[in-house]
C-alpha positions in Angstrom: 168.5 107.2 102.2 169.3 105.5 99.0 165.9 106.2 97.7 166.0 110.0 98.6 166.9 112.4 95.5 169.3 114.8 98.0 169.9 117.5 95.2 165.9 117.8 94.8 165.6 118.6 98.4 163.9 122.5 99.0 161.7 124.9 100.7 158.6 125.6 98.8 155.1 127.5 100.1 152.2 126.1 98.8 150.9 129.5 97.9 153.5 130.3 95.4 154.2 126.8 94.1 150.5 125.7 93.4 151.7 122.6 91.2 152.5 120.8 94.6 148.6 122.1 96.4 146.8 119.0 97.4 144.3 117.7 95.4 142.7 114.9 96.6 143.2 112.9 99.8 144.0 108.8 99.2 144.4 107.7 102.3 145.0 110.7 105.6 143.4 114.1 107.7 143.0 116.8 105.9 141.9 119.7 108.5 141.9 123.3 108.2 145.7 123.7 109.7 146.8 120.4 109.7 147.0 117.8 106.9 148.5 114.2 107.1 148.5 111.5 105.1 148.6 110.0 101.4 147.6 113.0 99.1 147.6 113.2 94.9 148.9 117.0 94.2 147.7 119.5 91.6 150.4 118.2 89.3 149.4 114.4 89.6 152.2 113.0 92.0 151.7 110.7 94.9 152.9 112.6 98.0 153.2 111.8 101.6 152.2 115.1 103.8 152.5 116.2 107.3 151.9 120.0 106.9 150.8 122.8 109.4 152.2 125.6 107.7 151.7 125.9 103.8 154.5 128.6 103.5 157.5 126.6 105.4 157.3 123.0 103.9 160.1 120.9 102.8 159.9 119.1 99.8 161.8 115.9 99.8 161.6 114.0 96.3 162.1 110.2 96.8 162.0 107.8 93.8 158.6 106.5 94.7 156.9 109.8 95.9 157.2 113.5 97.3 157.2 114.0 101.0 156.1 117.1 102.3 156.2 118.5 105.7 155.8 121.7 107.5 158.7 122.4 109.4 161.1 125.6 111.3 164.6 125.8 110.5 164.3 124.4 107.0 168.2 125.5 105.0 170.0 123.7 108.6 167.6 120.2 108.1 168.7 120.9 104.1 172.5 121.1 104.9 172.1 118.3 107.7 170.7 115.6 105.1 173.1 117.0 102.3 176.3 116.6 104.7 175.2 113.0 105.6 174.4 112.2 102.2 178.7 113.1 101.9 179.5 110.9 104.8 177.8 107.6 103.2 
């Protein structure tokens, strides 16, 4: 958890924040509604993805890389991570 950037943590779609659209696939699936894997984004960072819905994805900066990942419920996982983050 150490390497998690908490106060980075956010929702994002993919259509309205294009700098995070994948780019090109290192090492993963990309299918039509599902992508996993090791992807470079539009704006040149390393990112590890497990998305199925490009409008509901957490973004979750670590110090390394961006995780990305499709999700429901996104603002309780947000306040879940943030309110462990103040029990540590």
């Amino acid at each position: 958890m150490d390497n998690i950037i908490i106060n980075g943590i956010r929702e994002i779609s993919l259509d309205e924040n294009t700098d995070y659209n994948l780019s090109r696939r290192i090492n993963g699936t990309a299918l039509p509604q599902f992508k996993s894997g090791w992807f470079r984004l539009k704006n040149h960072e390393k990112a590890l993805v497990f998305i199925t819905d490009k409008n509901s994805v957490v973004l979750i900066p670590t110090k390394d890389y961006l995780l990305l990942f499709s999700m429901d419920n996104i603002d309780g996982f947000i306040n879940k991570i943030k309110a462990l983050k103040l029990q540590n």
